[in-house]
C-alpha positions as CSV (number, residue, x, y, z in Angstrom):
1,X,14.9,94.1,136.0
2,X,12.3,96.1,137.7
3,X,12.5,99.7,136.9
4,X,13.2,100.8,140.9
5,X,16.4,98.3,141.0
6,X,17.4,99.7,137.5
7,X,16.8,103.1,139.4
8,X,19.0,102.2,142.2
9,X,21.9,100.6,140.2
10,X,21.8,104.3,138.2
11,X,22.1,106.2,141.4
12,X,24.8,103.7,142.8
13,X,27.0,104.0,139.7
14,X,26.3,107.6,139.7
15,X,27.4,107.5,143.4
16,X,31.2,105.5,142.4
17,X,31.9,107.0,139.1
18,X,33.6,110.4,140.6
19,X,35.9,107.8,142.5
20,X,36.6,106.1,139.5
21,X,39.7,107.2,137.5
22,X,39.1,108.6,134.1
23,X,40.9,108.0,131.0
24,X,41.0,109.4,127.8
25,X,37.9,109.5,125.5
26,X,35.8,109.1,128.5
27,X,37.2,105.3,129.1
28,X,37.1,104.9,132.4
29,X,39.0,102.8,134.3
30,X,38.4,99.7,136.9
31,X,39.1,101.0,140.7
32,X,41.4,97.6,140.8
33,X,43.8,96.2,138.9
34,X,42.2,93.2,136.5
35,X,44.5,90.3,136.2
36,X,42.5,87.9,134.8
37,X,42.9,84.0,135.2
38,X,47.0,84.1,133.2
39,X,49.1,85.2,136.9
40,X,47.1,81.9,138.6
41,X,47.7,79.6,135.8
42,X,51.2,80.6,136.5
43,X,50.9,79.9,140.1
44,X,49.4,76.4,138.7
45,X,52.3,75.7,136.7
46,X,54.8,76.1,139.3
47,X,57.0,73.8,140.9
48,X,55.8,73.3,144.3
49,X,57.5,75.1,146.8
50,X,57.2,78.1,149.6
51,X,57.0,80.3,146.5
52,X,54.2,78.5,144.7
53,X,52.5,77.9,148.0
54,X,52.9,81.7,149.3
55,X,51.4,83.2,145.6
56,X,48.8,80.4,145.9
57,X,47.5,82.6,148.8
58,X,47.4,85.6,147.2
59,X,43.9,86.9,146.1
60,X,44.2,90.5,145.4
61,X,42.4,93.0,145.5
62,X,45.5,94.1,142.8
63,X,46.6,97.8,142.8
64,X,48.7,99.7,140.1
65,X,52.5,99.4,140.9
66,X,55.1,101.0,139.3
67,X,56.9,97.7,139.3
68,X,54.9,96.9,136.2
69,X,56.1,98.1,133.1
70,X,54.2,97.6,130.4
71,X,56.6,96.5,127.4
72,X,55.0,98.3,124.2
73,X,51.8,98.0,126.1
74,X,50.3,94.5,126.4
75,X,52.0,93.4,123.2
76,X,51.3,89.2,124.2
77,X,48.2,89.3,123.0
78,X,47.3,93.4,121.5
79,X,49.4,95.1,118.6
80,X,52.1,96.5,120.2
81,X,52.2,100.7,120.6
82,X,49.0,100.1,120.0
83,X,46.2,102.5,121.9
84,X,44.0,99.0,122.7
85,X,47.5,97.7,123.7
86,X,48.1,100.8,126.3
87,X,44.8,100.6,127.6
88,X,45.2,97.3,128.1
89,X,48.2,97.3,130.0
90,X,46.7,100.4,132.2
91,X,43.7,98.0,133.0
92,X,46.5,95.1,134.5
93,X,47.8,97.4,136.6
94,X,50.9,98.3,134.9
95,X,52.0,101.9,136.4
96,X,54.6,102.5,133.8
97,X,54.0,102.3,130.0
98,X,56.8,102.0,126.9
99,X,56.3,104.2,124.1
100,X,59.2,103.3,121.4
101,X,59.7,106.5,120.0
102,X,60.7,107.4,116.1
103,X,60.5,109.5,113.5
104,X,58.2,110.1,110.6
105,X,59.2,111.8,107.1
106,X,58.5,114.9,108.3
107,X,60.1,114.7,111.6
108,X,56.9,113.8,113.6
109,X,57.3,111.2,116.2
110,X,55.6,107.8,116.8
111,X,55.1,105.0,118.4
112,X,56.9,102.1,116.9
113,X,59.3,99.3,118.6
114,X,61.7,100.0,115.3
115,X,61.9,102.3,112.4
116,X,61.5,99.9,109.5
117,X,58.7,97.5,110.8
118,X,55.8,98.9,109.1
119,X,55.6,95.4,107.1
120,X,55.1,93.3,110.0
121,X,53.1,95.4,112.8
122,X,50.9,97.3,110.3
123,X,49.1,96.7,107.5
124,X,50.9,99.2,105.1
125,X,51.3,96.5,102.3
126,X,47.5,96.2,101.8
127,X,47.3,100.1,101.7
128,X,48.4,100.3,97.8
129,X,49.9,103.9,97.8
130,X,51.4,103.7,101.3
131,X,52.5,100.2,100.4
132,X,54.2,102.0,97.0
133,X,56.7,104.3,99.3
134,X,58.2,101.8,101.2
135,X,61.9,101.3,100.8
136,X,61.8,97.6,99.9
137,X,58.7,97.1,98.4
138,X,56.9,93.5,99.0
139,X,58.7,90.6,97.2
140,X,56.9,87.5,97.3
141,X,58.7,83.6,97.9
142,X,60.0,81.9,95.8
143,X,59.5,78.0,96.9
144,X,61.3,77.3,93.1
145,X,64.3,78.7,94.4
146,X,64.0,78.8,98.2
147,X,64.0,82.6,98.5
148,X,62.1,83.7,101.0
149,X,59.4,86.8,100.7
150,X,60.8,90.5,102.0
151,X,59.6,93.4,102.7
152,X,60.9,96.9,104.3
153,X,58.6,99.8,105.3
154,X,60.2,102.5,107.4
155,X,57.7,105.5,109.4
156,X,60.5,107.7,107.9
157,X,58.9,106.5,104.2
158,X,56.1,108.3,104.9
159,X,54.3,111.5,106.8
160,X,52.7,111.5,109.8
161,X,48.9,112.2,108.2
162,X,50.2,108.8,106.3
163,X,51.3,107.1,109.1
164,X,47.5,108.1,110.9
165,X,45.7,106.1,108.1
166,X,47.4,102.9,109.0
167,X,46.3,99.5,111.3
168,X,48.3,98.2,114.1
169,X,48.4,94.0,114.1
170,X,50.3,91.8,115.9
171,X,54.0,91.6,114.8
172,X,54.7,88.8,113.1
173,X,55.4,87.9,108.9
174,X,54.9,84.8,106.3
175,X,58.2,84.2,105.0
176,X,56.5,81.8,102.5
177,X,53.9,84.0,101.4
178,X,53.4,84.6,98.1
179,X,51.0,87.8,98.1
180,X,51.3,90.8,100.0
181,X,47.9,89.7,102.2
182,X,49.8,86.3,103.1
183,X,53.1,88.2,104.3
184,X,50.8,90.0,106.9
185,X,49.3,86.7,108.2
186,X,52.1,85.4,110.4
187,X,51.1,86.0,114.2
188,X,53.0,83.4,116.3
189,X,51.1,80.6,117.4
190,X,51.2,81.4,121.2
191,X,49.8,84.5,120.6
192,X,46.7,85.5,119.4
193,X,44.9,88.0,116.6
194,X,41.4,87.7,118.6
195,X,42.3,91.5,119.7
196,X,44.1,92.9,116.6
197,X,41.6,93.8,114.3
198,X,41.2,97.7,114.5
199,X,44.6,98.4,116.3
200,X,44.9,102.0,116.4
201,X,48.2,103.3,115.6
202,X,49.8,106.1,118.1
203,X,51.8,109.5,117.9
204,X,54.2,110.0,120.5
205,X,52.2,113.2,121.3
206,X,48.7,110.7,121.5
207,X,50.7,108.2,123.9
208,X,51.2,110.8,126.3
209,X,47.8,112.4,126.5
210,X,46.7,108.5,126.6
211,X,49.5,107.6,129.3
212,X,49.1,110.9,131.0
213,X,45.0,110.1,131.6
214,X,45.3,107.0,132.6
215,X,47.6,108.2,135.7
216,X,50.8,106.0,134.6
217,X,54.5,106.9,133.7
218,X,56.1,106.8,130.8
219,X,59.2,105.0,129.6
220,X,60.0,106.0,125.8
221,X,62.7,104.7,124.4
222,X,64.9,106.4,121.4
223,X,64.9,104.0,119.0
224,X,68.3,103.7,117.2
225,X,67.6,105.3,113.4
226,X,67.8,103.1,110.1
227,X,68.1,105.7,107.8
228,X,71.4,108.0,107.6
229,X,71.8,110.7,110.0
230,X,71.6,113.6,110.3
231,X,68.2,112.8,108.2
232,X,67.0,114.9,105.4
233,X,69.8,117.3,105.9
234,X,69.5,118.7,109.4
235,X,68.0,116.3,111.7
236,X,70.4,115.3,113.9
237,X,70.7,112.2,116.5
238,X,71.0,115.2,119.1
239,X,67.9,117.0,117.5
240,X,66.0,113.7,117.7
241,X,67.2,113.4,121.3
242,X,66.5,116.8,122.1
243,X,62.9,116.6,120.7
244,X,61.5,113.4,122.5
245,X,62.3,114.9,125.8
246,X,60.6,118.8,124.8
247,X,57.2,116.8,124.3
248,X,56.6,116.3,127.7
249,X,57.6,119.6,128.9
250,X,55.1,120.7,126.1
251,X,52.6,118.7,127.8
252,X,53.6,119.7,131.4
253,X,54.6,116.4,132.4
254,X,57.6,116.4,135.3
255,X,60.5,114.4,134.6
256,X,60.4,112.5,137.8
257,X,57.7,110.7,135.6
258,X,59.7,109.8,132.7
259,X,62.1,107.2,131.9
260,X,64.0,108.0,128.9
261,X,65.9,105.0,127.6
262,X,68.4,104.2,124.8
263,X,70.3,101.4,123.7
264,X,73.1,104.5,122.5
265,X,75.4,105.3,125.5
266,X,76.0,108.6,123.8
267,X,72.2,109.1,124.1
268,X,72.2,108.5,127.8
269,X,75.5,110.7,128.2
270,X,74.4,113.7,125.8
271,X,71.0,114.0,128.2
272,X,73.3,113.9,131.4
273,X,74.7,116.9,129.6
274,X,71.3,118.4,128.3
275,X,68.5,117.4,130.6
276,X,69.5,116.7,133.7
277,X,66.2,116.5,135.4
278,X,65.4,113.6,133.1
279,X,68.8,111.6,133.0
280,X,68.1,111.1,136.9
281,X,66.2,108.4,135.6
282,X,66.9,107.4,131.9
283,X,67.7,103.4,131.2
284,X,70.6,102.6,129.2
285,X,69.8,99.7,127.6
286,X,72.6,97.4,127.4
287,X,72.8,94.6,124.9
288,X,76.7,95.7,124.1
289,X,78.2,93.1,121.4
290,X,80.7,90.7,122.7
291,X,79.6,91.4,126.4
292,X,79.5,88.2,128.7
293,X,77.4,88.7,131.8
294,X,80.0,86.4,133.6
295,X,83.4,88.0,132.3
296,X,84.2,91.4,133.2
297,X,86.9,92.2,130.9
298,X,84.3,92.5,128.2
299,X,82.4,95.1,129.8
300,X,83.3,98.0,128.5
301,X,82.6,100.3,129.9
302,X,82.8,99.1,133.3
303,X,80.4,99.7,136.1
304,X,82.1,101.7,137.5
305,X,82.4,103.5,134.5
306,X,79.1,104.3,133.8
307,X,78.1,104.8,137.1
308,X,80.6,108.1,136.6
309,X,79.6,109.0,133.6
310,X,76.1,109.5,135.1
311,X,73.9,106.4,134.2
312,X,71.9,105.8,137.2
313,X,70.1,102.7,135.8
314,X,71.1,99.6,133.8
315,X,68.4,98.1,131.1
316,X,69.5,94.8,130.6
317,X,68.2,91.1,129.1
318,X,66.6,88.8,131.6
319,X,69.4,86.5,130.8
320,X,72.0,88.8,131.6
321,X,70.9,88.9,135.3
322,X,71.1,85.3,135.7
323,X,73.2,82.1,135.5
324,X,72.9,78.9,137.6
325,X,74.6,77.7,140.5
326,X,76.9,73.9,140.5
327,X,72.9,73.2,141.8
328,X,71.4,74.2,139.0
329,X,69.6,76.6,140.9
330,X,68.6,79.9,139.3
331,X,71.3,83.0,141.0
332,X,72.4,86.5,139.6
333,X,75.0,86.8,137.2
334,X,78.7,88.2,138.2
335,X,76.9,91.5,135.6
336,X,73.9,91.8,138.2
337,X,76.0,91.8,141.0
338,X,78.6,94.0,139.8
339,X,76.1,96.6,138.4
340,X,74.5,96.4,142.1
341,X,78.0,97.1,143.6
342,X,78.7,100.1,141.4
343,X,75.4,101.7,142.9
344,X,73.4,101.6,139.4
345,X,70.0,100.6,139.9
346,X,68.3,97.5,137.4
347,X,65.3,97.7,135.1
348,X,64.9,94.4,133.4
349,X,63.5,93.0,130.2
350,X,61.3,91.5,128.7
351,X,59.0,89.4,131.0
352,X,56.3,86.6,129.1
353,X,58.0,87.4,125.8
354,X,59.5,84.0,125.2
355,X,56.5,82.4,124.7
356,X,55.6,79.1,126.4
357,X,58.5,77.6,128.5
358,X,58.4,73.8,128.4
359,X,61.5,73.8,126.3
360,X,63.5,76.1,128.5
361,X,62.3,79.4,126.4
362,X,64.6,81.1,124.1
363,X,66.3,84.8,124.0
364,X,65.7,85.8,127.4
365,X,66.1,82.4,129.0
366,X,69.0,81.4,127.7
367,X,71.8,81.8,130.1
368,X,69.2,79.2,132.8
369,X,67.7,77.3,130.0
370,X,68.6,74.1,131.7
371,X,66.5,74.8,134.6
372,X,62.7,76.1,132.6
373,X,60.2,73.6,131.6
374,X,57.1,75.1,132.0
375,X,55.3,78.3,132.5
376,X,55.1,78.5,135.9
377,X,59.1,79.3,135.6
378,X,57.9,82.5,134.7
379,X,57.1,83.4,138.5
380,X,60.6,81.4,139.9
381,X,62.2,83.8,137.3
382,X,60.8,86.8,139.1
383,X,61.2,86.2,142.0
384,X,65.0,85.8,141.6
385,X,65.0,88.7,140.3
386,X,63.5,90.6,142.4
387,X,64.9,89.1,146.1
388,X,67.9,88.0,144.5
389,X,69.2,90.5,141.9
390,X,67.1,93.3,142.9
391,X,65.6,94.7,140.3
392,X,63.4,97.8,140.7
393,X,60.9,96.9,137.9
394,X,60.4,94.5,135.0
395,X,58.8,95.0,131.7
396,X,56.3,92.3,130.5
397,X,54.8,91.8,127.7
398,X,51.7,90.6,129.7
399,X,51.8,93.2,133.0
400,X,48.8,91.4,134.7
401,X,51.8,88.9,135.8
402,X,54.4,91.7,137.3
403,X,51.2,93.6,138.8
404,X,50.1,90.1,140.9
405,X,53.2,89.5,141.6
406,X,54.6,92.9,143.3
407,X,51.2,93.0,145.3
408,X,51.6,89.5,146.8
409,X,54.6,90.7,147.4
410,X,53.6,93.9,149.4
411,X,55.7,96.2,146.8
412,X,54.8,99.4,145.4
C-alpha cells in the first residue's frame, strides 16, 4: 500500500475510533452487531413460509437489543463464563449477559454455571495440586466392570487465587476415559474446541467490569449451593444472597441494570424483602418438580400466587411455553398463558442449546418434539414465542440468532 493511502486509512480510523465503543483492556468493539453467516443458515433451513420469506429480507445493519441474552456468554461454541465467551456474546449483539454466580473457599464469588463442575468446564484435573483438593478426586473407567470414570471438583474446594490459575474449556466429559487428560476430552460433537484453548476463567467482580465496559446488562443468577449451608460456619444462603447484590452497588451499577435470578423461590422472596430496587426485575427460574405446563393443579404456587408474593418475571424452559395444537401447529402452553394473565412478565431459556434439530431436539424441545426436524425450527420456535407467548427476551447459547431476529423484527 502506498504510504499516503496507509496515511489516510490512519487518519480515518483515527477519525471513527472516539465513536467506537470501548471495552475492557482496550478491546474495542464493532459499531454493529456481527452475526456472522449461523442466523441465515437458519433462515435457509426454514420451512418456507411468510416467516422464512420475511427474515429472508432481512440484512441488517444489526444493533445490540436487550432481547438478546447471552446464556453464560456464547457458551455454543466458547467456554462458558468464560471472558472470550462474554466478549463474544457482546460482539453478537447480545445487550444482556449471564454471570452464574458461586462461591469460592473463601467466600469469593465466580463465575460458574454450578458449584461442583470444575471437572468438566476447567481443566483442574491436569493441575496436580488443585486436582488433589477436589472432593471426588478423578476415578478412571472401568470397561472390565462397566463403571464409568467420575470426578467432582467444587469452586468451594479451593480459594479464589486457586480458582485464578485455572482454564475455562468447553463443558463436556469422557465417561470412558481412563486418565485424567481423557476425562477432559469430551466436547459434544456439535460444538466445537476451535475457540477453547486459553479460556480465561472469571470472578464475579471481573464480569462486571467486563459487562459494565462493554455497555450490556447483567443477569447473574444464584446458583443453588452443593455443599451444606450455612458454609464454613457462618455463611448463610441469605449472606450469599445478600453479597451478590452489594457487588454492584460496590461498582456503582443501578439496579434497573440487573437481573438477579434464582431457581430458589425463597431467594426471589428474601430480595423482595431486602432489595427492592433489584427484585423489580429478578427472574425466578422455574423448573418446580412435578410441575406440568398444561395442568394447573400442580403449580404450586399459582400465578397468582407469585405474582403477590412479588415475582414480577417468570424464568421458565422453552418447553414449558409451548405445546401443539389438534394441528400440530406450535402454540403457548396453558403455563404461558396463565403466567401472562397473572401480569408476570416471561424470560425464556435456553435458545440453540439442543444442538442440531433434525430429530426434534431434546430438553428444551420436548413438549413440540413432533413438529422439529431441522435447524431452521430454531427461528419458527422464536417467533412463537415472541408473537405468540410474549416473551420479553430469550437467552441463547448463540445470541447472534436472538440479536437478527429482534432487529428484523423492529424490537429493541
Amino acid at each position: 500500500m502506498p504510504a499516503r493511502h496507509r496515511a489516510a486509512l490512519f487518519a480515518m480510523l483515527l477519525a471513527i475510533g472516539p465513536a467506537l465503543p470501548a471495552a475492557a483492556d482496550g478491546i474495542v468493539l464493532p459499531r454493529e452487531a456481527q452475526i456472522g453467516p449461523r442466523p441465515f443458515y437458519l433462515v435457509d433451513k426454514m420451512k418456507d413460509g411468510p416467516l422464512k420469506r420475511a427474515l429472508s429480507q432481512c440484512t441488517g445493519p444489526f444493533h445490540k437489543t436487550d432481547f438478546s441474552i447471552g446464556h453464560r456468554g456464547a457458551a455454543l461454541q466458547f467456554p462458558e463464563h468464560s471472558r472470550e465467551s462474554y466478549l463474544a456474546a457482546a460482539r453478537m449483539g447480545a445487550g444482556v449477559i449471564e454471570c452464574d454466580v458461586t462461591f469460592t473457599k473463601d467466600r469469593q464469588l465466580v463465575c460458574r454455571h454450578s458449584q461442583c463442575d470444575l471437572q468438566s468446564t476447567t481443566n483442574i484435573l491436569t493441575v496436580p495440586d488443585l486436582a488433589a483438593k477436589c472432593s471426588q478426586p478423578f476415578s478412571p473407567a472401568d470397561p472390565a466392570t462397566g463403571k464409568k470414570a467420575s470426578a467432582k471438583c467444587c469452586t468451594s474446594d479451593i480459594t479464589l487465587a486457586e480458582f485464578k490459575r485455572l482454564t475455562a474449556k468447553m463443558d463436556g466429559f469422557n465417561p470412558n476415559a481412563t486418565t485424567a487428560e481423557d476425562y477432559q476430552n469430551g466436547t459434544p460433537r456439535w460444538r466445537t474446541d476451535l475457540y477453547a484453548a486459553t479460556g480465561t476463567v472469571m470472578t464475579h467482580d471481573e464480569s462486571i467490569a467486563l459487562i459494565k465496559s462493554l455497555g450490556a446488562k447483567f443477569v447473574p443468577e444464584l446458583k443453588a449451593p452443593e455443599v451444606p449451608m450455612p458454609f464454613d460456619g457462618d455463611y448463610t444462603q441469605e449472606k450469599y444472597a445478600t453479597q451478590m447484590l452489594a457487588a454492584y452497588k460496590a461498582a456503582g451499577i443501578p439496579a434497573s441494570d440487573v437481573f438477579p435470578q434464582s431457581f430458589n423461590l425463597r431467594d426471589i422472596i428474601y430480595w423482595v424483602k431486602t432489595e427492592p430496587g433489584f427484585a423489580k426485575q429478578a427472574i425466578y427460574l422455574d423448573e418446580r418438580t412435578g410441575l406440568d405446563p398444561n395442568k394447573p393443579e400442580t403449580w404450586k404456587p399459582s400465578m397468582a400466587e407469585l405474582k403477590a408474593s412479588g415475582v414480577a418475571i417468570l424464568g421458565p424452559p422453552i418447553h414449558a411455553m409451548l405445546t401443539l395444537n389438534d394441528k400440530r401447529e406450535i402454540v403457548p402452553s396453558a403455563y404461558a398463558r396463565a403466567a401472562k394473565a397473572a401480569g408476570l412478565d416471561l424470560i425464556g431459556w435456553s435458545l440453540e442449546r439442543d444442538g442440531p434439530l433434525n430429530k426434534g431436539g431434546g430438553f428444551y424441545h420436548k413438549s413440540v418434539k413432533a413438529a422439529i426436524d431441522r435447524d431452521g425450527d430454531t427461528l419458527t420456535v422464536l417467533d412463537v414465542l415472541t408473537k405468540q407467548v410474549g416473551v420479553r427476551a430469550m437467552f441463547s447459547d448463540w445470541p447472534a440468532t436472538t440479536t437478527f431476529y429482534a432487529n428484523c423484527m423492529g424490537m429493541k
